[in-house]
N, C-alpha and C positions, 0 to 999 in steps of 0.2 A: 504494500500500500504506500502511497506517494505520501509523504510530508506537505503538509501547506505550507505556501511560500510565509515566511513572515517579513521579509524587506518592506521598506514604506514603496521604494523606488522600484521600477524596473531597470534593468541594467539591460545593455546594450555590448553587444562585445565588438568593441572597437582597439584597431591599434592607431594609436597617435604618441609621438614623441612628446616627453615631458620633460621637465628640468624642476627638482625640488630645493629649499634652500630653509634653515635650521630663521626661523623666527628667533630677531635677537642677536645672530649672529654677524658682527662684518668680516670675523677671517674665515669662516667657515666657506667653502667655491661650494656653488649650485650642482647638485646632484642629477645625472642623465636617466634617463629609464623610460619604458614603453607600455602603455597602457594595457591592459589587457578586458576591461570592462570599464563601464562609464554613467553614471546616473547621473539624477539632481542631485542629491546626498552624496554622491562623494566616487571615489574606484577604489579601482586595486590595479596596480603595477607592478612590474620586473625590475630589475635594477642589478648590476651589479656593488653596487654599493652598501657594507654595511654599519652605517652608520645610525642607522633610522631604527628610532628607540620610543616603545609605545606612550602614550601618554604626550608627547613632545608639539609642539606648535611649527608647522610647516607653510612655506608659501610655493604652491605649486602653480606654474605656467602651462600648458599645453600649446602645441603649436599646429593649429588649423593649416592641413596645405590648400594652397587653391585649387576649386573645384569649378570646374566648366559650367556654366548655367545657374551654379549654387552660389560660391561663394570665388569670384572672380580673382579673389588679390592674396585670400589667406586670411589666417588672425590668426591672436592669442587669446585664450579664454586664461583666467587666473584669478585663483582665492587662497584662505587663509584655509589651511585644514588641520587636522587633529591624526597624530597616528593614531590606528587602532588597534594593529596588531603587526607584526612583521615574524615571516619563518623562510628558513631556507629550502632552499628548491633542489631536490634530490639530483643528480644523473641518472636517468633512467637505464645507461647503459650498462653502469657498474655499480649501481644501487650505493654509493659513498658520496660525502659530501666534498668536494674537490676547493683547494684556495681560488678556481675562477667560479667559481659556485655563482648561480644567483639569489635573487631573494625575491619573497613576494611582500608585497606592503597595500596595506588598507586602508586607506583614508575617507577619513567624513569632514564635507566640507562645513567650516565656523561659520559661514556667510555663502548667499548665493554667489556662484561664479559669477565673472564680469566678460563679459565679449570687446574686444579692441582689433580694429585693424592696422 
């Protein structure tokens, strides 16, 4: 028997490039990584990065590419969001966790995203 969903959001499985960055932080450089799902409330992303520690206040960017007919030029969408959770991402080849490992990371956005072109 199937589980009811309990999400507020539906999630959309998109990939878009992101760039995250530690709220608070000037020496800290913006973190790279790839969407892997996407709602109002927030994603989850890849990363090889791991720095990203639950509880922490994050400013993440995404970067719209342009779309023919949709969105001509591109944009950034970007808000403030909250980790929720971060684990590592197995090899499925050799079931071990490897130093280029990735990570997955969960965020809920503080505020609605903003759209810029």
């Amino acid at each position: 028997m199937a589980m009811p969903e309990r999400r507020k959001h539906r999630r959309l499985p998109i990939k878009i490039p992101l760039s995250c960055s530690k709220v608070g932080s000037t020496a800290e450089k913006a973190r790279k990584g790839l969407t892997v799902n996407v709602s109002p409330g927030g994603l989850y992303f890849q990363t090889r990065a791991a720095t990203f520690k639950d509880g922490s206040l994050v400013r993440v960017g995404l970067s719209i590419p342009p779309t023919t007919g949709v969105l001509e030029l591109g944009g950034t969408i970007s808000s403030f969001a909250k980790v929720l959770r971060t684990h590592r991402i197995q090899d499925s080849h050799t079931s071990t966790v490897l130093s280029s490992s990735k990570y997955g990371v969960a965020l809920e956005f503080c505020q609605p995203p903003k759209f810029s072109m």
